[in-house]
KOLVO-53720 format. One record per atom (N, C-alpha, C, O): residue number from 1; residue in one letter; atom name; y, x, z. Coordinates in Angstrom, 1 decimal. Layout:
<vextors>
   n res atom      v      u      w
 NUM   a   CA      Y      X      Z
...
</vextors>
This chain:
<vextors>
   n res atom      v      u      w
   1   x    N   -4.7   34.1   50.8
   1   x   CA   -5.9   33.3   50.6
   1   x    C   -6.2   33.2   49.2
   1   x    O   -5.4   32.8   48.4
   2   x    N   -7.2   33.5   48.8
   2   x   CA   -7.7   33.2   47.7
   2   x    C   -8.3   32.2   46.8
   2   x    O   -9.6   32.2   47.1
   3   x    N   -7.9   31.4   45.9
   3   x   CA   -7.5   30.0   45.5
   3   x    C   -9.0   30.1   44.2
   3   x    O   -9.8   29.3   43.8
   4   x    N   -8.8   31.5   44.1
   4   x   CA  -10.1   31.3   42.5
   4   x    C  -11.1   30.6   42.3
   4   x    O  -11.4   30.0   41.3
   5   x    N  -11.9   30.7   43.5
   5   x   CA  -13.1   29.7   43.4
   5   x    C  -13.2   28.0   43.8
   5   x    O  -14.1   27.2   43.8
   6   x    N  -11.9   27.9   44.1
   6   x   CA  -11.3   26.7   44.4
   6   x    C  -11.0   25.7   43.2
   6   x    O  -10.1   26.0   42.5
   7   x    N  -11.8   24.3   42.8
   7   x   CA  -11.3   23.6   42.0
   7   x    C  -10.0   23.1   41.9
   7   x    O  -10.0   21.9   41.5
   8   x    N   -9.1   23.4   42.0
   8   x   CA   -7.8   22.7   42.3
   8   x    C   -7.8   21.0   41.5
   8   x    O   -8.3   21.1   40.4
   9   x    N   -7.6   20.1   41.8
   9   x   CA   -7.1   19.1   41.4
   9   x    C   -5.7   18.9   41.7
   9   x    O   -5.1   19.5   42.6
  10   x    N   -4.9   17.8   40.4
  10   x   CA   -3.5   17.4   40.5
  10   x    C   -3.3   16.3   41.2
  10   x    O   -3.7   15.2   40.7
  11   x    N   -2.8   16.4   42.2
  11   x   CA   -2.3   15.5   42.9
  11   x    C   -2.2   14.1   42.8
  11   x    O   -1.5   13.9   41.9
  12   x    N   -2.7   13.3   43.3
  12   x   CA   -2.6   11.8   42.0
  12   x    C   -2.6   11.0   43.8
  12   x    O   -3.6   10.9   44.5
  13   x    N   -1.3   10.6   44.1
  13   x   CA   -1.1    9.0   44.9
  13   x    C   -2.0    8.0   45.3
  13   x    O   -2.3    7.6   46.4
  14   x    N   -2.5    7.5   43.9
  14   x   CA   -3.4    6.6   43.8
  14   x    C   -4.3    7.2   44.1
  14   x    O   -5.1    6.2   44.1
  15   x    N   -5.1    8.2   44.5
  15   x   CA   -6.3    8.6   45.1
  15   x    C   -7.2    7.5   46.6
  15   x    O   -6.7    6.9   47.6
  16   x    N   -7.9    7.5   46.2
  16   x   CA   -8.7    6.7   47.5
  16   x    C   -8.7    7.6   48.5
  16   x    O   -8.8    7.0   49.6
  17   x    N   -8.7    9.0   48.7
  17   x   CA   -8.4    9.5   49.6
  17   x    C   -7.2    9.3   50.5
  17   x    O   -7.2    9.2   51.7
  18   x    N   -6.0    9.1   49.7
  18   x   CA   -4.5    8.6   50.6
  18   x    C   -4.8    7.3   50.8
  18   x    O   -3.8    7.0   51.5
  19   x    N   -5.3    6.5   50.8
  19   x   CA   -5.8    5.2   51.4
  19   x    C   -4.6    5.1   52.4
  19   x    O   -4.2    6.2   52.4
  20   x    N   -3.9    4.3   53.2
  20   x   CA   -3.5    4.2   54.2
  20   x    C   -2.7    4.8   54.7
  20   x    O   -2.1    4.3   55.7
  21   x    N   -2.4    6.2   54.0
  21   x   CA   -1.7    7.1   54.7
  21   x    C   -0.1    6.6   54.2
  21   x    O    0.4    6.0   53.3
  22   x    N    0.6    7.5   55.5
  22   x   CA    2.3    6.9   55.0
  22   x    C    2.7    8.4   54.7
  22   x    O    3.8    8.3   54.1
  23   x    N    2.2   10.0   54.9
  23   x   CA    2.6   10.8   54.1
  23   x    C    1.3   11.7   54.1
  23   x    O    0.4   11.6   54.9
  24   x    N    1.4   12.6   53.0
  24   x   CA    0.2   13.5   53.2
  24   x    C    1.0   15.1   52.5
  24   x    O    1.9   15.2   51.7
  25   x    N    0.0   16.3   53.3
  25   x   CA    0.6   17.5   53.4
  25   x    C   -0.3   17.9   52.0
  25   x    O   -1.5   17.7   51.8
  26   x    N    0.6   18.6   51.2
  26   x   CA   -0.1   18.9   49.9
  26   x    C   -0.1   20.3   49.7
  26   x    O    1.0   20.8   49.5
  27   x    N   -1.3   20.9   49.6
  27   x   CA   -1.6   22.6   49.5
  27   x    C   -1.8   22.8   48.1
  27   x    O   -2.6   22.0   47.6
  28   x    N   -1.2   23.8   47.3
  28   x   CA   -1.4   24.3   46.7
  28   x    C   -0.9   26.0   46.5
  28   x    O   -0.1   26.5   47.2
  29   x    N   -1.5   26.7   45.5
  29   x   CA   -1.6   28.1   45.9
  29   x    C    0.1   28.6   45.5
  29   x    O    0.4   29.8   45.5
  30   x    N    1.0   27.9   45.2
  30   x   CA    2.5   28.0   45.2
  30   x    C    3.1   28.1   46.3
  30   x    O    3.9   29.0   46.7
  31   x    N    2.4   26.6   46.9
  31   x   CA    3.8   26.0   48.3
  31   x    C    2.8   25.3   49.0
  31   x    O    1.6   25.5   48.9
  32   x    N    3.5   24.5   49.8
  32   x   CA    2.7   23.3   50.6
  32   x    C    3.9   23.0   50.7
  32   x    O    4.9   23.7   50.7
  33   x    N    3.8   21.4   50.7
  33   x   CA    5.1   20.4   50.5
  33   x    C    4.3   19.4   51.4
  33   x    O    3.3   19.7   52.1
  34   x    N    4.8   18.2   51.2
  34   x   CA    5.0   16.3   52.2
  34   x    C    5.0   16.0   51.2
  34   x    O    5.8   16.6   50.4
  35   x    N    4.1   15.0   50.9
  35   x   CA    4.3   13.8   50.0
  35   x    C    4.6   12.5   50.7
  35   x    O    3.6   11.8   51.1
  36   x    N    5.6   12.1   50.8
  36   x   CA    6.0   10.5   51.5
  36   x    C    5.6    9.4   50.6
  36   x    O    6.2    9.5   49.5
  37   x    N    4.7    8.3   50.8
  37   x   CA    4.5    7.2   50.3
  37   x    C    5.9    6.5   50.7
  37   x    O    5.9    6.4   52.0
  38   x    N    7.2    6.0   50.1
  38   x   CA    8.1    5.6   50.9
  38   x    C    8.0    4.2   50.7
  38   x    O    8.3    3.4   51.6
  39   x    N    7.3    3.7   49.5
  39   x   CA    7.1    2.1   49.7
  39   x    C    5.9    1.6   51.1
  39   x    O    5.9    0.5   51.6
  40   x    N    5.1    2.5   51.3
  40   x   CA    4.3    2.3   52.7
  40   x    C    4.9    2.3   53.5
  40   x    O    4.7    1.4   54.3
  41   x    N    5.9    3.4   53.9
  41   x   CA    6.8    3.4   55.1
  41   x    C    7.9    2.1   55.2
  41   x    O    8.3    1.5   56.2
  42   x    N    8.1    1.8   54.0
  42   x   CA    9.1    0.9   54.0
  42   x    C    8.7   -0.6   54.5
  42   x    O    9.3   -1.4   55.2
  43   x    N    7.1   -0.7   53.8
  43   x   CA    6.6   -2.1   54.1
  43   x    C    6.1   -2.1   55.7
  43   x    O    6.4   -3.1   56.3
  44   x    N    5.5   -0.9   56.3
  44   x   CA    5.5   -0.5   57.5
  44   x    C    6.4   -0.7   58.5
  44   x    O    6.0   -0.8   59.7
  45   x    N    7.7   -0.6   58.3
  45   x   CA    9.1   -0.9   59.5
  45   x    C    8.8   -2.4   59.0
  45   x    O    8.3   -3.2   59.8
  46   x    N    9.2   -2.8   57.9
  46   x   CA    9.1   -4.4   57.7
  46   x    C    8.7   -5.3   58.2
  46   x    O    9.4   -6.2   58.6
  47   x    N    6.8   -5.1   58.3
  47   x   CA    6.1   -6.1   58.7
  47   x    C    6.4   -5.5   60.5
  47   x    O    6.0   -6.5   61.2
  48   x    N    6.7   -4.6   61.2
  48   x   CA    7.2   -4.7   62.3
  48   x    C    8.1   -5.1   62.5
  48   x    O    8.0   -5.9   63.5
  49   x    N    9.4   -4.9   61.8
  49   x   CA   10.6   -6.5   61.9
  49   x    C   10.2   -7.3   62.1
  49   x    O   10.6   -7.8   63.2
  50   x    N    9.6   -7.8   61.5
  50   x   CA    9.5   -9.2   61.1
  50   x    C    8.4   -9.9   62.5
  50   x    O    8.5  -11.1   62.7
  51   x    N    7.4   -8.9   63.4
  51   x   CA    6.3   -9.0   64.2
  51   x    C    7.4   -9.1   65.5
  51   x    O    7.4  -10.0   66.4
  52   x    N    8.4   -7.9   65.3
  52   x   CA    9.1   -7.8   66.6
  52   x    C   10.3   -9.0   66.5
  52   x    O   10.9   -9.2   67.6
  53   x    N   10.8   -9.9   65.3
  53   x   CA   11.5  -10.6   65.4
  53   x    C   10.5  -12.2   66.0
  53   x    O   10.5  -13.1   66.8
  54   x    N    9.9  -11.8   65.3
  54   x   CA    8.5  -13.4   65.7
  54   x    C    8.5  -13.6   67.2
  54   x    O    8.7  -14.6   67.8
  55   x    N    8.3  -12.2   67.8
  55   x   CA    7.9  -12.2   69.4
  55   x    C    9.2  -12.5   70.1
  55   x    O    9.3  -13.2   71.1
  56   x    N   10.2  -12.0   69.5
  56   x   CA   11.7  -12.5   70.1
  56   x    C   11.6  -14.0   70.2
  56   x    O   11.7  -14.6   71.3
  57   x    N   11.3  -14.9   68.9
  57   x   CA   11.9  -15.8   68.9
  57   x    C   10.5  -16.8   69.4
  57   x    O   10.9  -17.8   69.9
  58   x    N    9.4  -16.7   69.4
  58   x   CA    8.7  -16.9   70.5
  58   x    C    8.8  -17.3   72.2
  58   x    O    8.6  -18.2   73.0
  59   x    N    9.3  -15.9   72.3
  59   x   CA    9.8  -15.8   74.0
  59   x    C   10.9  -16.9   73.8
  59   x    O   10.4  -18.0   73.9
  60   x    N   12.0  -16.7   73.7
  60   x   CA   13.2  -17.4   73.5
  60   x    C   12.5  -18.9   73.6
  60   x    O   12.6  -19.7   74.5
  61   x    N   11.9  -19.2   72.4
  61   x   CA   11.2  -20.5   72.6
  61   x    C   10.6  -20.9   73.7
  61   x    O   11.1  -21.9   74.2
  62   x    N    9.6  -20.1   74.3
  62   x   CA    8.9  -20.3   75.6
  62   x    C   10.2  -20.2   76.9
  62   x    O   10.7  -21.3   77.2
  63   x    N   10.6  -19.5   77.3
  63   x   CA   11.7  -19.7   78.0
  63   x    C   12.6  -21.0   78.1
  63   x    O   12.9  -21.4   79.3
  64   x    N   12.9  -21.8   77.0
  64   x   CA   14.0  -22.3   77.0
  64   x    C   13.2  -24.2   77.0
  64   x    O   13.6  -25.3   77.4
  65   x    N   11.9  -24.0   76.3
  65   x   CA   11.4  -25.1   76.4
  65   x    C   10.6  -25.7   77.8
  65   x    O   10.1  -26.8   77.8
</vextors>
């Protein structure tokens, strides 16, 4: 594939494009690699802990009351 007419930009995280994302596939005319946001992924299992522990102790509540 030919890359010449191609602006290439450097990679930059903070892009408003990765918005939201928890990884993104990065092309360049070398390789293609994954970029993992791992503090996204991390806060991502978290606030599901913390959602799936709520609903546990919820039920439990409801059940027992």
């Amino acid at each position: 594939m030919d890359f010449s007419k191609d602006d290439l930009q450097a990679f930059d995280p903070r892009d408003p494009l990765y918005r939201g994302k928890l990884w993104v596939r990065v092309v360049t005319p070398d390789r293609v690699y994954r970029y993992y946001f791992w503090r996204r992924i991390a806060m991502t299992l978290a606030i599901i802990a913390l959602a799936g522990g709520l609903a546990t102790a919820a039920g439990i509540w409801a059940f027992t009351s």
